[in-house]
N, C-alpha and C positions, 0 to 999 in steps of 0.2 A: 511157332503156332501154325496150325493149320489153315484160322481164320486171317483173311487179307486187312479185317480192319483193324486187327490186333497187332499184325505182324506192321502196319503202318506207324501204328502210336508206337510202339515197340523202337522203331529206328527216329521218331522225332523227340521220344523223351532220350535216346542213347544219343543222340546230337548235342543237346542241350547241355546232357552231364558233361558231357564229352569238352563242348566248347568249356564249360566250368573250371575242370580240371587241369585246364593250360594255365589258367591264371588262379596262381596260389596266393598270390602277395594281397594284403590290404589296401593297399596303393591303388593298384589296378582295378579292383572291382567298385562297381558304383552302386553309393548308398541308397539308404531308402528313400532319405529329404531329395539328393540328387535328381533320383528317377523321380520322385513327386512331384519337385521344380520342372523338372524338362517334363512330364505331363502335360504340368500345369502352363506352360509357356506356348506349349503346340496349342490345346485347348483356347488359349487366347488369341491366337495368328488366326485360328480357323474360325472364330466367333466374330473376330477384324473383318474376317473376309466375307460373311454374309451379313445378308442384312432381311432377317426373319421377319416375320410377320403373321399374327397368329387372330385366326379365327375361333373362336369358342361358339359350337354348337350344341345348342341343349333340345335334350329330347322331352318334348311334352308330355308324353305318356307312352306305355308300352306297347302297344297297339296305331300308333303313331296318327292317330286322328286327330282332325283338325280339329280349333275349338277347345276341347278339353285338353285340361292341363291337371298332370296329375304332382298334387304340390310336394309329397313326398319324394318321388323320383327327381322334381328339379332343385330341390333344396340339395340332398343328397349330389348333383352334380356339380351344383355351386360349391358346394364346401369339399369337394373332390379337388376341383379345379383351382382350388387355391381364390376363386372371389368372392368369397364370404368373408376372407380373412384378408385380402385387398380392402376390402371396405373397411371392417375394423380397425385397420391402423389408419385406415385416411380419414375415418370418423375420431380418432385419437389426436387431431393434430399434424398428421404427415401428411397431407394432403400434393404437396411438391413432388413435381415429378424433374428433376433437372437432367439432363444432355448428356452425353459418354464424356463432351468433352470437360464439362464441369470436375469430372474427379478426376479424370487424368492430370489437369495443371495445378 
């Protein structure tokens, strides 16, 4: 191809197959649980290693003035934000919030 970001993809997908095509046996190629597991295992070293912290900022109204509060737009954020539906299960009874280390042992 003429085009440079064709002719790119062009040599990264011929890579890929390429690498593919060396290894024909079953044996050798890894499955899907596999790759999901080692996903899922990196996912959790890298979740180990920080330590997040999360502010929720709600917008009043769309015009951002002080004082008024427009109840549609913050309802609609709460229940975006997933804290409509914190409260509802904490108003069900789970009110508990236990430790990382509680479910690991």
């Amino acid at each position: 191809s003429t085009c440079a970001f064709v002719r790119d993809i062009a040599q990264v997908i011929s890579a890929k197959t390429g690498s593919q095509k060396e290894s024909k046996s079953s044996i050798s190629r890894v499955s899907v649980g596999k790759q999901f597991s080692g996903q899922l295992q990196k996912l959790r070293r890298r979740i180990d290693e920080t330590h997040p912290h999360y502010v929720r900022c709600i917008k009043p109204n769309e015009q951002l003035q002080p004082n008024h509060f427009d109840s549609n737009i913050v309802v609609d954020q709460l229940r975006c934000g997933g804290i409509l539906e914190a409260i509802r299960v904490s108003r069900a009874g789970f009110p508990q919030r236990y430790a990382f280390d509680h479910f690991v042992a």
